[in-house]
Structures are given as C-alpha cells and as structure tokens.
C-alpha positions in Angstrom: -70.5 212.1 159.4 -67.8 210.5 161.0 -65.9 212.5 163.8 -62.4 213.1 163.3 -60.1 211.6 165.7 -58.2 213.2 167.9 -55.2 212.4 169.2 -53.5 214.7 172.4 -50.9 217.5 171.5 -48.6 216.1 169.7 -46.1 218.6 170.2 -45.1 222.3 170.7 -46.5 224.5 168.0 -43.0 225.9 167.8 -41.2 222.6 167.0 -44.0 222.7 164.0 -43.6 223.6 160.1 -47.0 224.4 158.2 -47.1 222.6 154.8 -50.9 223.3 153.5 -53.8 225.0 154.6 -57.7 223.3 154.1 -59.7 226.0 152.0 -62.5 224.6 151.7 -64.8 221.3 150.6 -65.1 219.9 147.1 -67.9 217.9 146.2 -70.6 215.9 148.6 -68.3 212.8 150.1 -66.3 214.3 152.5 -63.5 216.0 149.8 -61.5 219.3 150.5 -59.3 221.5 149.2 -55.7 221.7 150.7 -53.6 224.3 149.1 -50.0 223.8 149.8 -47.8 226.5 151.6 -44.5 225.0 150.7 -42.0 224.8 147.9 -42.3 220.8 147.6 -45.9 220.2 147.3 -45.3 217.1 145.5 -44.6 215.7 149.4 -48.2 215.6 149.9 -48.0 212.1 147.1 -46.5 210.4 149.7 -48.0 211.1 152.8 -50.3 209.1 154.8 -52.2 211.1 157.0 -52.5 214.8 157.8 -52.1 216.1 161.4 -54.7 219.5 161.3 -54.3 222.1 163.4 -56.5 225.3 164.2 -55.6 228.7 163.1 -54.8 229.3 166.6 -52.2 226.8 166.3 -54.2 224.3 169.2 -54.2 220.2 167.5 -57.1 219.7 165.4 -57.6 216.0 164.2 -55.3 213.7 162.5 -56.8 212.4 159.2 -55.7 209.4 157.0 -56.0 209.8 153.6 -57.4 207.6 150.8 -57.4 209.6 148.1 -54.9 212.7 146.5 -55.2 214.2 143.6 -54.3 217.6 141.8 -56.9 220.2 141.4 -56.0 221.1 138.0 -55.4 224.5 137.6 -55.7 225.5 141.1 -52.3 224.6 142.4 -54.2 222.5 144.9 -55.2 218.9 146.1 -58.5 217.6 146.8 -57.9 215.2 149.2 -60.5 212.1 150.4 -59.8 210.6 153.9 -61.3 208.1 156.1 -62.7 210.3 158.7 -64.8 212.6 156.8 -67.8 211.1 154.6 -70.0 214.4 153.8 -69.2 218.1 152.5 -71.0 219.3 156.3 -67.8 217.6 157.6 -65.1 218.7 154.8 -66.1 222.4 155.6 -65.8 222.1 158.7 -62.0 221.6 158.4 -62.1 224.9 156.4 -59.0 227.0 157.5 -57.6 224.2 159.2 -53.6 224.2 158.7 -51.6 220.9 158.1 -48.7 220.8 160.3 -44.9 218.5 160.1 -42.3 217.9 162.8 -39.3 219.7 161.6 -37.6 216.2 160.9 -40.4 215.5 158.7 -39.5 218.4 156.3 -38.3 217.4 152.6 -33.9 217.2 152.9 -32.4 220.0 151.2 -30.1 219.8 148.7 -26.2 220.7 149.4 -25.4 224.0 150.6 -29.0 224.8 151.1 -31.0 225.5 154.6 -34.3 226.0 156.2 -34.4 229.5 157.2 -35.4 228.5 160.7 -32.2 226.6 161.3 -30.5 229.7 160.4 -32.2 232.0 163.4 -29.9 232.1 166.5 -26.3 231.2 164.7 -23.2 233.1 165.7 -22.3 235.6 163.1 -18.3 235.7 162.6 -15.9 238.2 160.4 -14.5 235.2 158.5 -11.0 238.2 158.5 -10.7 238.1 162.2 -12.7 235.6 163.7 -14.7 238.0 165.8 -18.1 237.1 166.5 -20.8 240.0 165.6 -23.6 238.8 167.0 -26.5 236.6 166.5 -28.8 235.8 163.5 -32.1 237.2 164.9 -34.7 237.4 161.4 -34.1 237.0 157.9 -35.8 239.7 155.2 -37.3 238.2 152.5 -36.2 241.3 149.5 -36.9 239.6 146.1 -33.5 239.8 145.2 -31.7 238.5 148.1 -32.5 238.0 151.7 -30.9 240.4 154.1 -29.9 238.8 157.5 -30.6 241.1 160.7 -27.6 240.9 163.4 -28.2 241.8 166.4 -25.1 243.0 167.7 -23.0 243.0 171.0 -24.0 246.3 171.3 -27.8 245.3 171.2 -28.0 247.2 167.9 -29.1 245.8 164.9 -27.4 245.4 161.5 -28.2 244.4 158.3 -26.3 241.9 155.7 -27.3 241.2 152.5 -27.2 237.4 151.7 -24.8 237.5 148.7 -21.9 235.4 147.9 -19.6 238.1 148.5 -20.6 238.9 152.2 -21.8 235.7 153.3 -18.5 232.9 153.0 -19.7 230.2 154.8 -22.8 228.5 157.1 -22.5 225.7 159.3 -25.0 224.6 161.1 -23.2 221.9 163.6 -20.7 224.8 164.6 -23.5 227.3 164.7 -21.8 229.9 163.1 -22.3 232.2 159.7 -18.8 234.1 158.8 -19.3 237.2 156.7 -17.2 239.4 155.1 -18.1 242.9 155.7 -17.5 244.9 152.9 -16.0 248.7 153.4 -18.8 250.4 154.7 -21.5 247.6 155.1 -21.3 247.6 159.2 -20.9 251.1 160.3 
C-alpha cells in the first residue's frame, strides 16, 4: 500500500465546509465509499482530489482521484485514487470527512445563501430601521427555518423565515430587515 500524502494544515477547521464522508472500502484495489453530505453531490464529477480530514477535524491526507463513479442505489460514489492501491488502505480512510474552503462551495442561485454566511448579520425592523440584534443560529423546522436573535437585551428571539417577516438579506451590508408581525417579538 501506498501512504497517503500529507500535506501541513491547510487551514482553520472553521474556515472549512464538509461535502462527504468515507464509509467504508469497496472492493480489493484501493476503492471506497464516499457518501456525500451536501445538496450538490454532482460536484464530486468535477473534482480532482479530495482533501480528508479526521473526525476530530485535524488534516488527514489529500488524495487525487482517478476514478468516480455512482454507487447505484446507494446515493454514494466509489471513488479510485492514486494513493490507495489495497482495501487494507481504503478502510483505513473509513470515517474520514472530505473537507472545501468556503470559496470552493457550489455558487448559489439568486436570492439564495449558505446558512453560515447568514450567522452574525445585523437584524433590522425594515418599519424603523432599528437594529434588533444579531443572527446567532438558525432552526432547521421542516417547514421553515426560524432565525434566533439575540437581542440588545441579551435575550433571545425567535423569527420564522417566511416571506412575510423576513423582507430582505444582504450580505455586503450585513443586515436582515424583518417585519415583526403584531405579537411576534414580545
């Protein structure tokens, strides 16, 4: 088996977005499973390598692929790459996460956003122009996110992430203005 390379940190864990996860090996040359833990997996097609990381978030090895393809009905990829010839050395990659620099992420459509961009903006009653506080985590319902506010106060409130309360998001001002509906911020 060929060792994987290493190459030093590349960079904060924080500045980091997980895209797949290793699950396991896949035959006897050196193939693994990657499952992908993000809404455009087709990204994968045109990668050429795949920076690994532990679960603990420390840099793993980066790989270079030579093979992709589906796992048919699996919603996964076996993937081939230059540094790993056996299965001995594909499971050893097993729960190893495959990490992207935040300006490596797939660009979003108009009028959508990463919700880690959202995190820290100024919230603002679009009425008044008063600032409410600050987007501090955003609630995943199933219907519609709610966005916690933390408040002046150091209390925090909820919005719901409708059309009707949320008016407007920009990112280069750093603001979200809301329209809080009778009742929605006491």
């Amino acid at each position: 088996m060929k060792k994987p390379k290493e190459v030093g940190d590349l960079m904060s864990v924080k500045e980091l977005v997980t895209i797949g996860r290793i699950v396991g090996a896949h035959g006897i040359k050196g193939e693994f499973r990657l499952l992908p833990l993000t809404d455009f997996p087709d990204r994968f097609n045109g990668m050429d390598h795949l920076d690994v990381y532990r679960p603990n978030g420390s840099f793993w090895c980066r790989l270079t692929i030579n093979s992709l393809r589906e796992h048919v009905g699996k919603k996964q990829f076996i993937v081939g790459v230059d540094e790993i010839v056996d299965r001995e050395g594909a499971e050893s990659l097993r729960g190893g996460l495959i990490m992207i620099t935040r300006e490596e992420r797939v660009e979003l459509p108009e009028g959508c956003y990463w919700l880690d961009d959202l995190l820290g903006l100024v919230v603002v009653d679009v009425e008044s122009g008063d600032p409410l506080g600050t987007l501090v985590e955003i609630m995943p319902t199933g219907s519609n996110d709610v966005y916690v506010v933390e408040a002046q106060d150091g209390k925090k409130r909820m919005l719901p992430a409708i059309s009707e309360v949320i008016k407007e998001i920009n990112l280069e001002e750093g603001l979200v203005k809301v329209h809080l509906m009778e009742g929605l911020w006491e």
